[in-house]
VEXDREN-2710 file (C-alpha; in Angstrom, 1 decimal):
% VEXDREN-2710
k/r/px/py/pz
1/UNK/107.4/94.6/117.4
2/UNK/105.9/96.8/114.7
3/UNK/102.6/98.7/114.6
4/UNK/100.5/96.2/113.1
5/UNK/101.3/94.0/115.7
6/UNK/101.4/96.4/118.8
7/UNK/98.4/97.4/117.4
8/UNK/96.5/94.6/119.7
9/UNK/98.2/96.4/122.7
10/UNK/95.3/98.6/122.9
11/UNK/94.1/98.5/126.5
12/UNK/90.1/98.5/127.5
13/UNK/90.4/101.8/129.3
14/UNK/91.3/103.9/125.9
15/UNK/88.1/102.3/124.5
16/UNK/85.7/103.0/127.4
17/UNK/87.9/106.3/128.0
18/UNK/87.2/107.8/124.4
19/UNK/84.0/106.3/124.0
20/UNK/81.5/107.1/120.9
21/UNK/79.9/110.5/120.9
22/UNK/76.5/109.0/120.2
23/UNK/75.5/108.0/124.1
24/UNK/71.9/109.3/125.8
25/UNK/72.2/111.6/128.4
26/UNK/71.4/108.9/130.5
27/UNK/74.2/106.4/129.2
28/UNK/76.6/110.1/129.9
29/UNK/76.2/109.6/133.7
30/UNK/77.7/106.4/134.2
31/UNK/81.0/106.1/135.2
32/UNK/83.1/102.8/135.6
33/UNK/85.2/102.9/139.1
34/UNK/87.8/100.4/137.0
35/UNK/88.2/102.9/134.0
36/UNK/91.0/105.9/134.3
37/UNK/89.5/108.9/134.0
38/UNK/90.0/111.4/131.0
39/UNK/92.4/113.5/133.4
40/UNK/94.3/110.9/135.1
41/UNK/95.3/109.2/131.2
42/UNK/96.8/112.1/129.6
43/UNK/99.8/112.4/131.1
44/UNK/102.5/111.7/128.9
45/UNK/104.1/110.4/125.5
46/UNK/103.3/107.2/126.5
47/UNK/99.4/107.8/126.9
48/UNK/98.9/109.9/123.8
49/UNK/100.5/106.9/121.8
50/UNK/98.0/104.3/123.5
51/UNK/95.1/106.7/122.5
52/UNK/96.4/107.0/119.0
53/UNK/96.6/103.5/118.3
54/UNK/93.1/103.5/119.8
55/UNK/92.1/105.7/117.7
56/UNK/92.4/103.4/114.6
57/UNK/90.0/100.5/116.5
58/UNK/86.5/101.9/115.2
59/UNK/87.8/101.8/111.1
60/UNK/89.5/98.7/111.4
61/UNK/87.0/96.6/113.2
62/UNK/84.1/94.6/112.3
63/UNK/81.9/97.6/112.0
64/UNK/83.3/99.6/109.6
65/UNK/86.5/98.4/106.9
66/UNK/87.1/94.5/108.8
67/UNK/83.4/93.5/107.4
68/UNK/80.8/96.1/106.8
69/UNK/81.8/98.2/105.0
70/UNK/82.4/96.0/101.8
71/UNK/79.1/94.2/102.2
72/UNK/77.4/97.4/102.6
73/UNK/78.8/100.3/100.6
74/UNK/82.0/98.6/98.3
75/UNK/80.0/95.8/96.9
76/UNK/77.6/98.0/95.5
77/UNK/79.9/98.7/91.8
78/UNK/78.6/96.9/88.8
79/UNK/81.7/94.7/88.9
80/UNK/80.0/92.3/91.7
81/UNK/76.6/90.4/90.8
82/UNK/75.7/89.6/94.6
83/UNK/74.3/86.4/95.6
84/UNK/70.8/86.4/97.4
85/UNK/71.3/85.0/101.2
86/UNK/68.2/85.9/103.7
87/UNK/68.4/89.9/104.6
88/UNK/72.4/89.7/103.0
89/UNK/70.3/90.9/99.5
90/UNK/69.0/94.2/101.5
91/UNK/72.3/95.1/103.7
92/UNK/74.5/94.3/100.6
93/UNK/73.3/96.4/97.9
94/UNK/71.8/98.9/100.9
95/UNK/68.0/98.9/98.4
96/UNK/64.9/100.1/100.2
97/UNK/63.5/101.9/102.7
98/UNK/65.6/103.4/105.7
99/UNK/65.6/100.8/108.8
100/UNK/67.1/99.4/112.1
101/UNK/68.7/96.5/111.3
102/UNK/70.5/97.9/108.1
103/UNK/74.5/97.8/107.8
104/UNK/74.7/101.8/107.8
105/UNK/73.4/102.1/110.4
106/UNK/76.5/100.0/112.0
107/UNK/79.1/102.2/109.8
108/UNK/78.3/105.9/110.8
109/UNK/78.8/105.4/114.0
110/UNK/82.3/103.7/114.0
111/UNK/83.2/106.7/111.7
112/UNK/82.0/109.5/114.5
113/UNK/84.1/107.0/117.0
114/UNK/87.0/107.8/115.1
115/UNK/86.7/111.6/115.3
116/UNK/85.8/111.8/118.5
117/UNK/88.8/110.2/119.5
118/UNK/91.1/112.2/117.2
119/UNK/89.4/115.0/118.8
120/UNK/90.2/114.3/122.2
121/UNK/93.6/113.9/121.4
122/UNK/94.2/117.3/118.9
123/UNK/92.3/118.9/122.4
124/UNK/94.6/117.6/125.0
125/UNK/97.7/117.5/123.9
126/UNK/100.5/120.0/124.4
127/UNK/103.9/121.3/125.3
128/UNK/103.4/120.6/128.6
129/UNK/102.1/117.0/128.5
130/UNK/104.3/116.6/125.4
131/UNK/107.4/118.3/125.6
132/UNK/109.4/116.6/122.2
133/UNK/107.6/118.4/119.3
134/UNK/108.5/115.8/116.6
135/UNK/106.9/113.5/118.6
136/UNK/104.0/115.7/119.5
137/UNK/103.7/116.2/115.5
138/UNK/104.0/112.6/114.9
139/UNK/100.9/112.5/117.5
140/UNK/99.0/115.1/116.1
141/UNK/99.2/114.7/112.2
142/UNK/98.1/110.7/112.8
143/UNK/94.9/112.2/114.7
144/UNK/94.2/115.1/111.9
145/UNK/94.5/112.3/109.2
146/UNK/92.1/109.6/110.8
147/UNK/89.8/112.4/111.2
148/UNK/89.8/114.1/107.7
149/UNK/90.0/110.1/106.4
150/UNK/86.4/109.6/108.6
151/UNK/85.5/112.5/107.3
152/UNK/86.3/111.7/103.7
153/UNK/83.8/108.5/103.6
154/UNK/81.5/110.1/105.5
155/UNK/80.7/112.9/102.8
156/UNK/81.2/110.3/100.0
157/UNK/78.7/107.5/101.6
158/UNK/76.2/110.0/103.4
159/UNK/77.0/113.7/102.5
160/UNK/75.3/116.0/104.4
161/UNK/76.5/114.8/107.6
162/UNK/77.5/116.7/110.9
163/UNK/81.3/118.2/110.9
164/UNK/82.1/117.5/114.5
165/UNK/85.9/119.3/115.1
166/UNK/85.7/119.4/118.5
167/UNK/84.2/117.5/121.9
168/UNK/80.9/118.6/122.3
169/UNK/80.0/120.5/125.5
170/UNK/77.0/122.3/124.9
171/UNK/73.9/120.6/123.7
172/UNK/73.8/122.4/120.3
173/UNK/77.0/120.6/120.3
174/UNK/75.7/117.3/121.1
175/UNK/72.9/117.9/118.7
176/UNK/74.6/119.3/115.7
177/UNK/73.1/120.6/112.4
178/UNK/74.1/118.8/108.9
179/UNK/77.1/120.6/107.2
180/UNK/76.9/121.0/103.7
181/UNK/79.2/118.6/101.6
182/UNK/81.5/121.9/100.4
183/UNK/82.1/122.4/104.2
184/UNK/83.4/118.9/105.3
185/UNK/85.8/118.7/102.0
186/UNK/87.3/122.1/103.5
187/UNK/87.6/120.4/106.8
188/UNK/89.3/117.4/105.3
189/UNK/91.3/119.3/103.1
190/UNK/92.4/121.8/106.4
191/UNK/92.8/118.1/108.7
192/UNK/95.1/116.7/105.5
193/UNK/97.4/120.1/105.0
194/UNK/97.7/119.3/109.0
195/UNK/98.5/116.4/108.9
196/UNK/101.0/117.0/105.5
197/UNK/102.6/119.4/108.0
198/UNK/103.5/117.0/111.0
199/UNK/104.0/113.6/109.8
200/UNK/107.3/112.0/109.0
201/UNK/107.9/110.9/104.9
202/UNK/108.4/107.6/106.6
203/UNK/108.6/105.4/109.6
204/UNK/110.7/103.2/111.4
205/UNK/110.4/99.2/110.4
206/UNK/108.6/99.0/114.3
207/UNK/106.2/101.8/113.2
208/UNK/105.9/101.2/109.2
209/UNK/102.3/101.1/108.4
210/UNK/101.2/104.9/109.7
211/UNK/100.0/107.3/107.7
212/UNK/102.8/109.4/106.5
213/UNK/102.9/113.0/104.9
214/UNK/102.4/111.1/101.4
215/UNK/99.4/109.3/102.6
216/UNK/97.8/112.8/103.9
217/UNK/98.9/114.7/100.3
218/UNK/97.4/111.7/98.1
219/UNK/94.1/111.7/100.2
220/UNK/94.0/115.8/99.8
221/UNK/95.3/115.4/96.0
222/UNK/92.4/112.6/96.1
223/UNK/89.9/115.1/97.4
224/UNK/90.3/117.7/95.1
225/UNK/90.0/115.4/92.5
226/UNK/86.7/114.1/94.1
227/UNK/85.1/118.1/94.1
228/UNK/87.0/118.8/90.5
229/UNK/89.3/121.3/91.7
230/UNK/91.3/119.8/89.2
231/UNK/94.5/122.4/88.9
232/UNK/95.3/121.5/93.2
233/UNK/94.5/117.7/92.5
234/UNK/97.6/118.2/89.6
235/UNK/99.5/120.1/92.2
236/UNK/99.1/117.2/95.3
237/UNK/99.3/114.1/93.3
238/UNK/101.8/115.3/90.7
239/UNK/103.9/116.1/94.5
240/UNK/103.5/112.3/95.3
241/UNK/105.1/111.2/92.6
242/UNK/108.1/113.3/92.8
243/UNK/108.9/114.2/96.4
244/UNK/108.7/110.8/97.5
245/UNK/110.0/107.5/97.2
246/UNK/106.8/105.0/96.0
247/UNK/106.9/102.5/93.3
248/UNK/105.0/100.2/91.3
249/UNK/105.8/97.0/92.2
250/UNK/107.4/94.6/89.4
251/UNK/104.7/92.6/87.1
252/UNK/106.1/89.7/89.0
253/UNK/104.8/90.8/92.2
254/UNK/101.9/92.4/91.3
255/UNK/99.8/90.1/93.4
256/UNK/101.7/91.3/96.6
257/UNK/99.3/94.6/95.9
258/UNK/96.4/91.8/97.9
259/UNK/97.7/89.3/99.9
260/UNK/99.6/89.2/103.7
261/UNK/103.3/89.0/102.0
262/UNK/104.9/92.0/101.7
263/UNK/102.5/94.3/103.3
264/UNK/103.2/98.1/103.5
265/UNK/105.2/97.5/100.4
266/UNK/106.7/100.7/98.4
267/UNK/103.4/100.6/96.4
268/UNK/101.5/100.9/99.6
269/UNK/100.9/104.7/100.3
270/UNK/98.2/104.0/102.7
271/UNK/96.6/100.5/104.1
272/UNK/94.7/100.0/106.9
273/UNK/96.5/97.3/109.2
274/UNK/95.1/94.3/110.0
275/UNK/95.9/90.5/112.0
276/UNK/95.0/86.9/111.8
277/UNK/93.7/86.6/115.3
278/UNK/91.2/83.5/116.9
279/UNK/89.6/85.6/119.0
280/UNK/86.8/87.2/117.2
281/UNK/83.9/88.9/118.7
282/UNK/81.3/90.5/116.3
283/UNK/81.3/94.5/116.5
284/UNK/83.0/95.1/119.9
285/UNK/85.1/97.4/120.6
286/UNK/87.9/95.5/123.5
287/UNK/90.8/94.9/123.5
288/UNK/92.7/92.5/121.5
289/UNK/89.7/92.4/119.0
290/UNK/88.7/94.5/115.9
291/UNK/92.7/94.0/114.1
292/UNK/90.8/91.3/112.1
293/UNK/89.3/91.6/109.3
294/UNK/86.5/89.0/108.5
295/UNK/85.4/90.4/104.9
296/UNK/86.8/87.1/104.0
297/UNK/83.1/86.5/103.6
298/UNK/82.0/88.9/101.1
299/UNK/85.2/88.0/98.6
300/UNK/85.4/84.1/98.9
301/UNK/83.3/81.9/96.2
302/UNK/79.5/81.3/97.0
303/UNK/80.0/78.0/97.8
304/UNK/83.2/79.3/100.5
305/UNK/81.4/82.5/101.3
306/UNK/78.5/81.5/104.4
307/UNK/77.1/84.7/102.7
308/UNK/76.6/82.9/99.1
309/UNK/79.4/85.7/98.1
310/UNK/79.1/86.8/94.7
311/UNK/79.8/86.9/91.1
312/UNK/82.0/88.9/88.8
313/UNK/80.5/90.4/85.8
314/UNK/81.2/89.2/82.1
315/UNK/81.5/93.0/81.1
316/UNK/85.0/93.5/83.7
317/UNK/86.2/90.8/82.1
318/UNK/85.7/92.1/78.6
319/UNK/87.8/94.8/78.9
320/UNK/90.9/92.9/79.9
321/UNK/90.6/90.8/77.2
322/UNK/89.7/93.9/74.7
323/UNK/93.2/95.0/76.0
324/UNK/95.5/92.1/75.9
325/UNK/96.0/92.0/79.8
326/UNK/96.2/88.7/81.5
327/UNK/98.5/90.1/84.0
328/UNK/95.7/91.3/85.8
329/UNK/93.4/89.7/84.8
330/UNK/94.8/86.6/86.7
331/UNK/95.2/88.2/89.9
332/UNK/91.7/90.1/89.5
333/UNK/89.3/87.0/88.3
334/UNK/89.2/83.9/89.5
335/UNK/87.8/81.7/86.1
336/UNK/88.9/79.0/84.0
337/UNK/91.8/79.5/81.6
338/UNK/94.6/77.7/80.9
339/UNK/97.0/77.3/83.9
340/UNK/94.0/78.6/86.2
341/UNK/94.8/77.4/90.4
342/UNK/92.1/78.1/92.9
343/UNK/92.9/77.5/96.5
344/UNK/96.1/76.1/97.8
345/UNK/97.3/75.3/94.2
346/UNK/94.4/72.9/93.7
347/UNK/93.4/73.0/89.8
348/UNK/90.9/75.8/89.2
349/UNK/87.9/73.7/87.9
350/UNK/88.7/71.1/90.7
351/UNK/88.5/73.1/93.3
352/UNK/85.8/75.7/92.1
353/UNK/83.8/72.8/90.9
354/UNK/81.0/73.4/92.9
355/UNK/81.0/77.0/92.6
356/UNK/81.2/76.7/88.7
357/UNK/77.7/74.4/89.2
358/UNK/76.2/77.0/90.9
359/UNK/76.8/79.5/88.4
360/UNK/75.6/77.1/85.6
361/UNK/72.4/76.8/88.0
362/UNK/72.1/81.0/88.2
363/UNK/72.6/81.4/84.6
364/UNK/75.5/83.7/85.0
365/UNK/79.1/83.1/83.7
366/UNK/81.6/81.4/86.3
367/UNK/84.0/84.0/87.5
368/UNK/85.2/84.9/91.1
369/UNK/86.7/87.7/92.8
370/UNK/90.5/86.6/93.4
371/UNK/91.5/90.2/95.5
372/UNK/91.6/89.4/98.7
373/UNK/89.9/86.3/98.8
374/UNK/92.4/83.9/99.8
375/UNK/94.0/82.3/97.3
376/UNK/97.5/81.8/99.2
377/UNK/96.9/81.0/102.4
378/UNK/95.9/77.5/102.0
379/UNK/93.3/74.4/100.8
380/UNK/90.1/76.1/100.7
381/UNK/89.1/73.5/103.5
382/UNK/92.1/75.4/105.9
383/UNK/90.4/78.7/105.5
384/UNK/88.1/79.4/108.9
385/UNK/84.7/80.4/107.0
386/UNK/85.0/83.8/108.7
387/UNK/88.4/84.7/107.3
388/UNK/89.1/85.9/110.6
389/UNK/92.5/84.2/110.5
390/UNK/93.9/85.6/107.6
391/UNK/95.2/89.0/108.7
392/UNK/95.7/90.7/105.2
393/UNK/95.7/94.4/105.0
394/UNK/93.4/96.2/103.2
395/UNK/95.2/98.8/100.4
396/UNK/93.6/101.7/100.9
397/UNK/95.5/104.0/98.7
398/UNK/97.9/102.5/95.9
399/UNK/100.8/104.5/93.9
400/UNK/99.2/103.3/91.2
401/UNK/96.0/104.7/91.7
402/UNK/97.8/107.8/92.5
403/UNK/99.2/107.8/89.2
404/UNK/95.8/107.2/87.8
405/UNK/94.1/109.9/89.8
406/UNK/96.7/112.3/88.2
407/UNK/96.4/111.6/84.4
408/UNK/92.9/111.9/85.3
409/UNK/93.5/115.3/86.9
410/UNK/95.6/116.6/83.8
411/UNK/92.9/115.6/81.4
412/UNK/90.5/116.9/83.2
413/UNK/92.6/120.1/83.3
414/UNK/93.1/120.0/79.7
415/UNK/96.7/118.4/79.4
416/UNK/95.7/115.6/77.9
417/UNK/99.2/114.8/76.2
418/UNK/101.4/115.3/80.0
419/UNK/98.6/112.6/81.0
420/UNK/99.1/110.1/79.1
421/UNK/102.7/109.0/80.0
422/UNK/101.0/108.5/83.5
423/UNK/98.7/106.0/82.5
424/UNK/101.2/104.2/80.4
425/UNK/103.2/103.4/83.4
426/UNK/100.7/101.1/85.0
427/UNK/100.1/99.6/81.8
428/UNK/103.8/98.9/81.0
429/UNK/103.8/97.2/84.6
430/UNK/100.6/95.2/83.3
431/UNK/103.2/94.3/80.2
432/UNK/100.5/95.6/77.3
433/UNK/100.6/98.0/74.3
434/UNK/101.1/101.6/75.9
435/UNK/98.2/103.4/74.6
436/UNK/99.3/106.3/71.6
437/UNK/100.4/109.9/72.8
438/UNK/97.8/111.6/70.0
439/UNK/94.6/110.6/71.9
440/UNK/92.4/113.2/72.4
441/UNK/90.8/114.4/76.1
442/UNK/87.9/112.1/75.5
443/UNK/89.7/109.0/74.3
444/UNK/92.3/109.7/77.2
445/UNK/88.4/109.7/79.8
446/UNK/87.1/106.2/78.2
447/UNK/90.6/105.1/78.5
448/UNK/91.1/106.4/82.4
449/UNK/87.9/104.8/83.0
450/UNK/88.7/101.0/81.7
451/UNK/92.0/101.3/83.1
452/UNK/90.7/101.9/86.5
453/UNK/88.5/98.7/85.8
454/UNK/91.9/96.7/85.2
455/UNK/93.9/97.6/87.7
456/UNK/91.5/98.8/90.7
457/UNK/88.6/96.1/90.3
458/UNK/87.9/94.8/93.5
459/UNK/89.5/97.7/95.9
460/UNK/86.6/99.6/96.4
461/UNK/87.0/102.3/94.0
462/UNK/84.4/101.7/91.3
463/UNK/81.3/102.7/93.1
464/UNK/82.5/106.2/94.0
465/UNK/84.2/106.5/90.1
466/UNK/80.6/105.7/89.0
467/UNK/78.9/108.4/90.8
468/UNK/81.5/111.0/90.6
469/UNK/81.5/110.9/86.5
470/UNK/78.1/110.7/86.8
471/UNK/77.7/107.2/84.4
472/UNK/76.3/105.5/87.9
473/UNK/72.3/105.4/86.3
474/UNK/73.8/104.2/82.7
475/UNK/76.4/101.2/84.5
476/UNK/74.0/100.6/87.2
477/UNK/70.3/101.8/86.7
478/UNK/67.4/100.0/85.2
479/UNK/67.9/99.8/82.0
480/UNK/71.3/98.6/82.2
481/UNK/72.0/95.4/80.1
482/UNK/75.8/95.8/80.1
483/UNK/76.7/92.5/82.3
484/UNK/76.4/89.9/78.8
485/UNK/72.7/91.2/78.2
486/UNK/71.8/91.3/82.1
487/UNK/72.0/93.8/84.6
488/UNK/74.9/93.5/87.0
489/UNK/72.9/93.4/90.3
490/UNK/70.5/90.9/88.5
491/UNK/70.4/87.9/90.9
492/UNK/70.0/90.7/94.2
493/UNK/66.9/92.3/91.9
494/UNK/65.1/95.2/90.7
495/UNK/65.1/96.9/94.5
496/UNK/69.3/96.9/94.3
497/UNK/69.4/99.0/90.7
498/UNK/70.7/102.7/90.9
499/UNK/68.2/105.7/91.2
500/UNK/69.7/108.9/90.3
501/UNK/68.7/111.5/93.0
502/UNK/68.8/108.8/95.8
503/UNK/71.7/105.9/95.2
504/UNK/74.5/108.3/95.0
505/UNK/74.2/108.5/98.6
506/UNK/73.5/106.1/101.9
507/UNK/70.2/106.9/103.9
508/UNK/71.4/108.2/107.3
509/UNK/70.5/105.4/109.9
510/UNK/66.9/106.0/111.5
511/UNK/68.5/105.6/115.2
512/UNK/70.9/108.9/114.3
513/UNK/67.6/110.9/112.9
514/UNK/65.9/109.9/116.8
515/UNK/68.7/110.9/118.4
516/UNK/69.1/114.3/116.7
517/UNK/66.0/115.6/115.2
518/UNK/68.7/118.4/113.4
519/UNK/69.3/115.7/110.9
520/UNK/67.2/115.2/108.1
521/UNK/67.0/112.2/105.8
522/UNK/68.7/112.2/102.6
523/UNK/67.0/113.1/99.4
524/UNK/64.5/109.7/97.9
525/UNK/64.4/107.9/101.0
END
């Protein structure tokens, strides 16, 4: 049995055990006489392993990366023109005013879940309770990574955010001031050289899909990149590439990089594991529940999608076709070309004929996200509408993203020829012309930035590129025309365009700013 499928082994007392830290004092005082208590549990091996694994629950559930979090934060790139659906409009593009029933305010939480319980565990264990040290490493580096990886989207969707490192005791503790985002990226970067330190290069078949000590150097080597300390991001990412063993897959299996066949491939350096499971319960955290992912919804076609789902824009498409690549193209957009298949093998404009209507009734050209929507697990009429069934894991870090992120890093650091050659080997895997070694640094940046379109559209990447080269209010503000003469977020409206000084960032969720008056709201809400 490996670890995706052990996963569902997590048992009810690990989630009532290392509960959330946001509870009342009042919700503090009650105890469950069925639960094991905190000093009974952590006895052995055994035990830390069941809290690690139920450590993982709050990012892989419905709260955070199984649903919300693409509706909510990953949707919002210029690549997806969302479909209006009741409140869908407000809690996909995340527009307006700060409320209750707003999909932030579901992800914070799950992400302080997470470090609480990777707290508990970096707090409890030991020599004593357990005695092997490479398996108290292989314990510890998984907790100091889940944290520093909570930590990561935490400063990148809400920056100034508490840095919890420890279970709070005292009430300032509890109640803890913002840190500023300089101080979380040194934690994460401290939690990833941790967790560098301790975990294994690799795991055993049973255990493959953990985050290993190249999944904690390309999520520091990521980091750095993020805060544009661009001479360590060389340094970490330059290390993934040669101390370890990754791979592009071959153009022929390109596709793998997005579907449930050959998961945790040598491509893969991290993905979050999930399963096809019947039992799905919205947002709660038991067991057996919260291994399936059900943002099915938010990449299916609008007429698949009980959310309406969305469109691709005309102006991601453009730049495959400015650059000769239909291998990704193919696997990226689902549209009409010669040869096109849509679900189960069924003809493209057969299947999609109702979805192609419906674009011809919005006025917007008829192309659909292919990523992670589907396409090979059957007749669009097998598919359960909440996708909870299909059990595909989400790629959270890719080798060649890696690769990207460190031609990027060179240029950046003015070694613009050594980049090059990086960014040629994900196009030679994409089979098109490898682009000349005489560009300059800013031909090399246009040409980072529409590569990243072509082979990371649809991962949940482009948001975060957009803000962090600071070309977010010229893709995505109001005077954007760049989606064939509309705005990309057009059919959500005016309310979902980017505002420099406010859109970079989530508003914190109104229940967190009752709960701890130390927080204050982010700037423009």
């Amino acid at each position: 049995m490996n670890f995706k499928n052990n996963f569902i082994l997590i048992v009810l007392t690990i989630g009532l055990l290392l509960a959330t830290n946001g509870c009342n004092e009042d919700q503090l005082e009650l105890t469950n006489p069925n639960a094991v208590s905190e000093p009974d549990f952590f006895q052995n091996e055994a035990d830390f392993r069941l809290a690690v694994n139920g450590m993982y629950h709050p990012i892989t559930a419905v709260l955070f990366w199984g649903r919300v979090v693409h509706t909510g934060a990953l949707l919002r790139s210029d690549a997806f023109n969302i479909v209006p659906f009741q409140q869908n409009t407000t809690m996909s593009t995340l527009e307006g005013q700060p409320g209750i029933a707003r999909w932030a305010t579901d992800m914070y939480p799950q992400l302080y879940q997470t470090i609480f319980r990777a707290n508990t565990i970096i707090e409890k264990i030991n020599e004593t309770n357990v005695p092997n040290e490479g398996s108290r490493n292989e314990i510890l580096g998984q907790a100091y990574f889940m944290r520093a990886f909570a930590n990561w989207y935490l400063v990148n969707l809400w920056g100034n955010v508490p840095l919890v490192l420890k279970t709070p005791e005292t009430n300032e503790e509890i109640f803890p001031d913002q840190a500023t985002p300089a101080q979380i990226n040194a934690a994460i970067i401290e939690d990833l050289t941790q967790a560098f330190n301790r975990l294994p290069d690799s795991w055993s078949i049973e255990e493959k899909g953990r985050p290993t000590a190249g999944s904690a150097l390309a999520l520091r080597g990521k980091t750095y990149l993020y805060i544009k300390e661009y001479p360590n991001a060389v340094n970490d990412l330059r290390a993934v590439t040669s101390s370890f063993s990754y791979s592009l897959l071959p153009t022929d299996r390109y596709v793998e990089n997005f579907t449930s066949t050959n998961e945790n491939n040598e491509e893969s350096v991290f993905e979050l594991q999930f399963l096809g499971q019947d039992n799905f319960i919205w947002g709660v955290d038991i067991p057996g529940t919260g291994t399936q992912g059900n943002y099915f919804i938010d990449y299916a076609p609008p007429r698949l999608s009980p959310d309406n789902g969305h469109f691709i824009n005309p102006h991601i498409l453009q730049v495959f076709e400015d650059n000769g690549d239909t291998v990704r193209r193919n696997e990226t957009i689902a549209f009409d070309y010669p040869g096109a298949l849509g679900y189960g093998g069924v003809p493209f404009t057969e299947d999609f004929a109702d979805d192609i209507a419906e674009a011809g009734q919005l006025g917007v050209p008829a192309l659909f996200t292919k990523k992670y929507a589907g396409f090979e697990e059957g007749l669009r009429g097998e598919i359960p509408v909440l996708g909870n069934t299909i059990g595909n894991n989400w790629r959270i870090i890719r080798y060649a993203d890696v690769l990207l992120m460190l031609a990027e890093a060179l240029n950046e650091n003015s070694a613009t020829a050594e980049a090059i050659p990086f960014i040629n080997q994900v196009r030679e895997r994409a089979q098109i012309t490898p682009l000349p070694l005489t560009l300059n640094q800013a031909e090399v940046e246009e040409a980072i930035i529409n590569e990243r379109i072509m082979e990371l559209t649809g991962e949940g990447h482009r948001f975060f590129d957009l803000v962090r080269w600071e070309i977010a209010e010229d893709v995505l503000g109001a005077g954007s025309t760049i989606a064939g003469g509309r705005h990309p977020k057009s059919l959500a409206g005016p309310a979902a365009f980017f505002t420099t000084g406010q859109d970079e960032l989530l508003w914190i969720p109104v229940s967190e700013l009752e709960a701890n008056t130390n927080l204050d709201q982010n700037d423009g809400y």
